[in-house]
N, C-alpha and C positions, 0 to 999 in steps of 0.2 A: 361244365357237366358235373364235375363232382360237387361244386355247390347248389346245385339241384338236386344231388340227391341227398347229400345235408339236408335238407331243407324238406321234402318229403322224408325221409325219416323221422327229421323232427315234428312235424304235421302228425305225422302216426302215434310217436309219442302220447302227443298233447292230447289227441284225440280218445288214445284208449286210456289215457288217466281222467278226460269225463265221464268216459262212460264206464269205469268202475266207479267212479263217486255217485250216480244217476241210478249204477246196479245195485248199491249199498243201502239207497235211498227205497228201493221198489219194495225188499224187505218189511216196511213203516205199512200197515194196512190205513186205509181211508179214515178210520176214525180216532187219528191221534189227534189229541187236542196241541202236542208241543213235540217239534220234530228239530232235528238238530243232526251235522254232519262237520265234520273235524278231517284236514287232511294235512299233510306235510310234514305227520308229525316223527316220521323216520330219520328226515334228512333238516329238520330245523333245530339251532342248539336251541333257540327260545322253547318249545316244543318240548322238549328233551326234559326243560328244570322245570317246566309244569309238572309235565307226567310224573317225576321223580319227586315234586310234593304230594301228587297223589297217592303215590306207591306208599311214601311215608306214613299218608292217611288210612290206606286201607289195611297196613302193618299192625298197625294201633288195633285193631281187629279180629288180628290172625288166626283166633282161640272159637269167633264167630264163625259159624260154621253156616249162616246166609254169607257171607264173604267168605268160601271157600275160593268159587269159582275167578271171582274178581282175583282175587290175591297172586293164588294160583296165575292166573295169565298175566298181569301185570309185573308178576316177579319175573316172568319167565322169557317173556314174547318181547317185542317192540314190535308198532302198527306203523302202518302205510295211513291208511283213515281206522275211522269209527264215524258212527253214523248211530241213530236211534232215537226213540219216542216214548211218551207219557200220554198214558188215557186215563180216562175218570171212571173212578168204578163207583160202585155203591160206598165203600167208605174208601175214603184216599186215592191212591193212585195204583195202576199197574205199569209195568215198564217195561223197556225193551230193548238191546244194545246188538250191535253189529261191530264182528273186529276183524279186520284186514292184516292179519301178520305177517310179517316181514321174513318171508320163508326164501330169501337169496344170500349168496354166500356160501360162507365154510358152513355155518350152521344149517343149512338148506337142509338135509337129509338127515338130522338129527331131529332139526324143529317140526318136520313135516311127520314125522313118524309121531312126535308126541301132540301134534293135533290131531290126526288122525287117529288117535288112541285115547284122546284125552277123554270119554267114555266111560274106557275101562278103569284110567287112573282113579277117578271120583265115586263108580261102583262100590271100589271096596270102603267106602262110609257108609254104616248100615243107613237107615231109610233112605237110600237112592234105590232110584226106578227104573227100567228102561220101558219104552212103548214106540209102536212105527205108525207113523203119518205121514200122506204121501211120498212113501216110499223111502223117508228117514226115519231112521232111529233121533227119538228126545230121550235124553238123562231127564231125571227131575229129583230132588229132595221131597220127597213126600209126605214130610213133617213143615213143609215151608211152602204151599202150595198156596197157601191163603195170605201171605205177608206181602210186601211190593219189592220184595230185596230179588237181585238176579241170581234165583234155583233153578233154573232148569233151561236145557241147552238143546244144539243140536249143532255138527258140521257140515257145510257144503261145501264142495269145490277150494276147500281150504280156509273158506269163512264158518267164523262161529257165531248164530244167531243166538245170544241170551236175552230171558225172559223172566218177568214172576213168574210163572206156572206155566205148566204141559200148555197148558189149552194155548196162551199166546204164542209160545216159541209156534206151535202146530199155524194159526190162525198167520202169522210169518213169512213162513214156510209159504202158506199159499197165496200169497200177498206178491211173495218173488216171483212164483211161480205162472201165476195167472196173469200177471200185469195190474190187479184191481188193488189200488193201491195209493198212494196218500200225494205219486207224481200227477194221480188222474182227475185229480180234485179242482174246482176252478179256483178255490178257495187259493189254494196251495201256487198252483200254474200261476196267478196274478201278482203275486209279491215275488216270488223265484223269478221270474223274467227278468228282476230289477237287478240281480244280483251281480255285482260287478267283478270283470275279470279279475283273474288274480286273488282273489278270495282265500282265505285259508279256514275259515269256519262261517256258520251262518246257524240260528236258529228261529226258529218260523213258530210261532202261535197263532193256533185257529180260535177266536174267541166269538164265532157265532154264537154258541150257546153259553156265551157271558159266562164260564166256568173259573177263566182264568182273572175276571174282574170279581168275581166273588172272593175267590183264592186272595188275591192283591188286594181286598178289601179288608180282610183279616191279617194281613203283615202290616197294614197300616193300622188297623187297632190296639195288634197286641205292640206295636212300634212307635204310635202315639204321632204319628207325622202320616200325613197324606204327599202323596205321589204323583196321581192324576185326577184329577177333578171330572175328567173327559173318561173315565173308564170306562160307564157304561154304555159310551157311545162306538168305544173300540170295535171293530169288527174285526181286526187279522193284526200281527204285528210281526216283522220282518227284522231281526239283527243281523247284519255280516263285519267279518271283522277279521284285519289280520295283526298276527303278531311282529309288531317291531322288535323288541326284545322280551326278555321272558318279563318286564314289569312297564312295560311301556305297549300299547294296545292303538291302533285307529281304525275306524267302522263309520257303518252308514247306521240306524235306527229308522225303518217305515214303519207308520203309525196310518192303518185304513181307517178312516172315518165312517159309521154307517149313517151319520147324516150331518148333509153339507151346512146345515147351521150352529153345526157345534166345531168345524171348522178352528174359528179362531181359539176356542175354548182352550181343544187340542192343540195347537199351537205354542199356544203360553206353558202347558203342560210342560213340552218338548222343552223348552226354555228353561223351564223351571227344575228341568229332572235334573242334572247336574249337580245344581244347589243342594237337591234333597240328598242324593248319594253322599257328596262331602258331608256334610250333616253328620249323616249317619254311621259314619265311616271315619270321624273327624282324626281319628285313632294313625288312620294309613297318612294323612299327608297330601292325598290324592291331588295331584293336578291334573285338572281337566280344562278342555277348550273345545270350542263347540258354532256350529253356523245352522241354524232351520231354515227353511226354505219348505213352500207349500206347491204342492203339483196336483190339480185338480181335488179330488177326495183323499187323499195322502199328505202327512206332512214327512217331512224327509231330516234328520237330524242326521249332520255329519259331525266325527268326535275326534278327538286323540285324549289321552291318558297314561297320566305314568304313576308310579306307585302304588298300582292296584293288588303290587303281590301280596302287601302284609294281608291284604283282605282275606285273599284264597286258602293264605296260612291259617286263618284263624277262624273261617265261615265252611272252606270246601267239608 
């Protein structure tokens, strides 16, 4: 009896850690071009020496004041997930980030108070804003409404949804809200199916409208090495991946094909990626090892890697 209820408990667990990674997700409105979701990263030490190269990163910063709000939380918070997305705007990109803080513990009642407050902390910087959208209050910098850096915010239920600008964090908001949303996409639903238990992150590229093969068409010019040969025929692409330790990485890589005679093309791509990375990277040392495998309009690259971290140090 009591290992039944072990056992349902633990069900419930598992259960309500999907569906806050699913709720973090619903946030992403339908037209992100690149969608991405990160978890574990409370209770993983690998996790732990990422985030603390990043912290380093955004430190170097700290006088920028589009890296208020980053700084700010990553000084301050440790997350459960993150989750967030990039869209194509007229020039570049806009963006969009979702954080799950780790509001358990001694610090429960200290950190819950300064999310819920964190508002007012950022107010007293002159050009911040306040404005209400469905029924929340957004901050915004309103000297940074037009750049792609994370200015402008808002809290729910203990999550903070940041954004470039008022209008996304708002557009967000009803994204959660409504259900319409970037889960409801077929685009999206056909690669996420694949996604294999035990995951610890995964990010997803809609490359319908060839944005992200134009984008990758231009790291290979200004980088003088091509990548995939198959780009234009990319229609969606799927990475999941978990941490072995903080310099050692394995994952899957789905590559949708939007047509079945470019197949093989794709293929050798997948092959070849590896190669190109070392290449260009020849700096880290990187060891990589790798199997493809093709499933109907899909090639499927599975990986491992170690010494990717000099890369992070010197690219994030």
């Amino acid at each position: 009896m009591k290992r039944s209820i072990f056992l349902i408990i633990l069900y419930c667990l598992l259960s309500a850690a999907t569906c806050l990674a699913a709720e973090l997700i619903t946030y992403v409105p339908k037209n992100a071009d690149v969608v991405f979701s990160l978890k574990n990263l409370d209770s993983s030490d690998a996790w732990r020496s990422l985030i603390k190269t990043y912290q380093g990163k955004i430190a170097q910063h700290q006088d920028d004041p589009n890296f208020l709000l980053l700084s700010y939380l990553f000084k301050q918070f440790t997350f459960k997930q993150v989750a967030g997305g990039s869209f194509p705007a007229e020039t570049g990109w806009k963006n969009m980030l979702v954080v799950f803080p780790d509001l358990e513990g001694e610090k429960e009642r200290f950190n819950k108070f300064l999310i819920d407050n964190l508002g007012n902390f950022v107010s007293i910087n002159s050009g911040w804003e306040k404005k209400e959208s469905s029924q929340q209050d957004i901050y915004f910098d309103s000297q940074a409404e037009r750049n792609d850096r994370l200015t402008a915010f808002s809290v729910q239920d203990g999550r903070v949804i940041l954004a470039s600008n008022s209008g996304l964090v708002s557009t967000c908001l009803a994204a959660g809200q409504t259900g319409s949303n970037i889960v409801q996409t077929a685009a999206f639903k056909e690669l996420s199916s694949a996604i294999p238990k035990g995951y610890e992150g995964y990010i997803f590229i809609n490359n319908q409208s060839r944005r992200f093969s134009q984008e990758l068409k231009k790291w290979e010019t200004d980088n003088k090495m091509i990548v995939l040969l198959s780009g234009q025929w990319l229609e969606s692409l799927l990475l999941t991946f978990t941490l072995v330790t903080d310099d050692e990485v394995k994952g899957k890589l789905f590559f949708k094909c939007s047509d079945p005679a470019k197949i093989k093309l794709m293929q050798n791509d997948a092959q070849f990626l590896g190669e190109a990375i070392k290449r260009k990277y020849a700096y880290s040392k990187l060891v990589y090892n790798h199997t493809v495998t093709v499933q109907g309009h899909k090639v499927i690259l599975d990986f491992t890697a170690r010494n990717f971290k000099a890369i992070l140090d010197k690219e994030l």
